[in-house]
N, C-alpha and C positions, 0 to 999 in steps of 0.2 A: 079531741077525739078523732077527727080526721084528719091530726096531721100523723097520730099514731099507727092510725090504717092506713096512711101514704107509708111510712115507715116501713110495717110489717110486709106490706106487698113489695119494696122495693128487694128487701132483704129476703123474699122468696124466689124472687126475678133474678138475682144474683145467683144465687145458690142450683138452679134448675141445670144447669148446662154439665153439671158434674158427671152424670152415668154418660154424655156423650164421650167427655173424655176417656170415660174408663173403657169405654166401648173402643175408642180408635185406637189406645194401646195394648188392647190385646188383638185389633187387628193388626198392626206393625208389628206384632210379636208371631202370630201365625205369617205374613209375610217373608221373614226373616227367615223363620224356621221351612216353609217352603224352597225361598231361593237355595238357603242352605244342603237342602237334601237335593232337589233339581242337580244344584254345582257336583255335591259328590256324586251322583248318577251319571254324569256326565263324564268324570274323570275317571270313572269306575269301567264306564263303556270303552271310550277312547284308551286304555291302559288293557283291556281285556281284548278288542276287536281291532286296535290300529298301532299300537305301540307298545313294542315288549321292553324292558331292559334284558342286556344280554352283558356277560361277564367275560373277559376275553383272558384267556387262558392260553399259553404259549408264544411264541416268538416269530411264528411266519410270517406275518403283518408290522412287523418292523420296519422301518421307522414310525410309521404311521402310529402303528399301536403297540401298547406297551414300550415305548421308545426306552424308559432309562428302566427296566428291570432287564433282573439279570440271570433270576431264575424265578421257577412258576412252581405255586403250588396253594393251595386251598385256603393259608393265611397270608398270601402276596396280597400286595394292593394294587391288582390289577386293574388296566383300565375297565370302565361302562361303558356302552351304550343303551341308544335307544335303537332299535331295527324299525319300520317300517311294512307292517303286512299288506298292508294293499296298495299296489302299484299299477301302472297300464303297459309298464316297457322297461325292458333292461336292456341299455346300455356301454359300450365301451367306459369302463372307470369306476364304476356303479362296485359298491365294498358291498358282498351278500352271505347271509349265511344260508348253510345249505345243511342238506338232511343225507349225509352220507351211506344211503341206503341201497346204493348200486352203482356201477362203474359201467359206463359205457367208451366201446374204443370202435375202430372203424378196420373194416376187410379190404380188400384188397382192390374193390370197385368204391370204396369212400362210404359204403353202406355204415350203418349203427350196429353194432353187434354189442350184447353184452357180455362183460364180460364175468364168469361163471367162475373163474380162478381169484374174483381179488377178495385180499383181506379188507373187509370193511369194517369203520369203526361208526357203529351204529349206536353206541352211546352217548358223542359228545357231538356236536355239529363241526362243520368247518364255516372259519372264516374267512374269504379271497376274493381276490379284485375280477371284474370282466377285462378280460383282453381282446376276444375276439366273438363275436355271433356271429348267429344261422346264415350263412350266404360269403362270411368272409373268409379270404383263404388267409393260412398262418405260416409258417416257415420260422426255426430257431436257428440261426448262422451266427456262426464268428461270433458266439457270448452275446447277440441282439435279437431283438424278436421286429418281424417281419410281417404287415397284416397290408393285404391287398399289395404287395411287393414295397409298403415304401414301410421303411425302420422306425420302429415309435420313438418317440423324445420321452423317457420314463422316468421324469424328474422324483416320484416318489419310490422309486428303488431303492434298498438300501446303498449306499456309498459303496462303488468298488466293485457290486458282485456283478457277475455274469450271469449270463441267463442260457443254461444247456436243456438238452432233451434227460430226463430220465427213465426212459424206457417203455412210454406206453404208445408212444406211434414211432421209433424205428428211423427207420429208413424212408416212411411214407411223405416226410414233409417235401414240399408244401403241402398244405392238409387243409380241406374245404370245409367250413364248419356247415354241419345239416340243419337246418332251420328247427328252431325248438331246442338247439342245442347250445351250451357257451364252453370256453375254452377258458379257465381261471386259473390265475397264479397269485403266491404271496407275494406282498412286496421285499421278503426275503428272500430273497430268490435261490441263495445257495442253502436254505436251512429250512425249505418248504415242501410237504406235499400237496401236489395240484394236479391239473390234467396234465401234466408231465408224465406222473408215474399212473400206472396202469391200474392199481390198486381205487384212482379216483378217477381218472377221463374225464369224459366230459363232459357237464354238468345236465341236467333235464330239466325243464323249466317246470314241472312239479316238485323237485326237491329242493327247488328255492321256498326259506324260511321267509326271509324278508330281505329290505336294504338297511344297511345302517347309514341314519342319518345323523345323529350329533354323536360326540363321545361327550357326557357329564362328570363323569367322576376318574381322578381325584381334579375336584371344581377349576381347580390352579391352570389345569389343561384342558380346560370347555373349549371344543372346536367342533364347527360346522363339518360333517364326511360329505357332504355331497359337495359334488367336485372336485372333492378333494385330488383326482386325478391332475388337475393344473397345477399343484404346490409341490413342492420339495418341503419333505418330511424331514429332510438331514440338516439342516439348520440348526 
């Protein structure tokens, strides 16, 4: 008789731990499902408040971008990126897009003047490199660009081209860039509109979108853009 009631209590004792089990995986299961939603919250934020993709459409950013198309249109396989909405500083190289919603040029004392005549293209962004800020002077000579008088070494240029004025500062260069203000060109330099032409000047630092920092797609050509000013794109 007592060894049957050692039995049945053994076989009770065994049996007892089971709702704990049940209890810990349905807490591993709300776990899961927590991290799970947190991760997408996160990606959700950082893709909405700190990185856009952006789709690069046309050829002034040649080599860099878009290197082997050869025309552009809405079923190209244009390059990606990613841009970059919040930053503390732009710099000389710094690839930005910009919100083509006024064109500023400079009077005859170096002042900001806007300008009231340009055609803007207020539908599509631009995309262009910093060449010169707020404080430094610029100058186009002899097909080279000139910043604090000494000649940039502009290994990401396209091969070949030159780099002229098209008409939006004249005869004024050298030209002081105003603080607040940047002076951008494509890396195409002969098939580009920048602050060259009149129509764009020179840029405001509220109409900077962001910087592009990686290009991802098409994957085969994943490359880091910051810095990218120290590379030769023509390789």
């Amino acid at each position: 008789m007592d060894n049957n009631n050692t039995e049945i209590t053994k076989t009770n004792e065994a049996a007892a731990p089971e709702p704990a089990k049940k209890v810990n995986i349905i807490g591993d299961f709300v776990e899961i499902v927590e991290s799970t939603l947190i991760t997408i919250f996160v990606i959700v934020m950082i893709f909405t408040y700190l990185l856009h993709p952006v789709n690069i459409v046309g050829g002034s950013m040649k080599p860099t971008l878009n290197k082997n198309s050869e025309e552009w249109n809405e079923n190209s396989q244009n390059d990606k990126i990613l841009m970059n909405t919040v930053f503390t500083d732009v710099k000389y190289g710094d690839i930005l897009i910009i919100d083509n919603n006024r064109s500023y040029l400079l009077d005859e004392s170096n002042n900001v003047r806007p300008n009231d005549q340009a055609v803007l293209f207020t539908d599509e962004c631009l995309i262009k490199r910093v060449i010169a800020v707020g404080g430094q002077t610029l100058e186009l000579r002899d097909g080279s660009v000139y910043v604090d008088g000494e000649k940039l070494d502009e290994p990401y240029v396209m091969k070949g081209a030159m780099t002229y004025d098209e008409g939006a500062f004249g005869d004024q260069y050298p030209i002081t860039i105003p603080e607040g203000y940047y002076f951008v060109m494509g890396d195409n330099r002969q098939n580009s509109s920048d602050s060259r032409h009149a129509d764009i000047g020179l840029i405001k630092k509220d109409q900077i979108y962001g910087k592009a920092i990686v290009r991802f797609s098409p994957i085969k050509n994943f490359h880091i853009l910051i810095n990218s000013w120290k590379e030769s794109a023509n390789d």
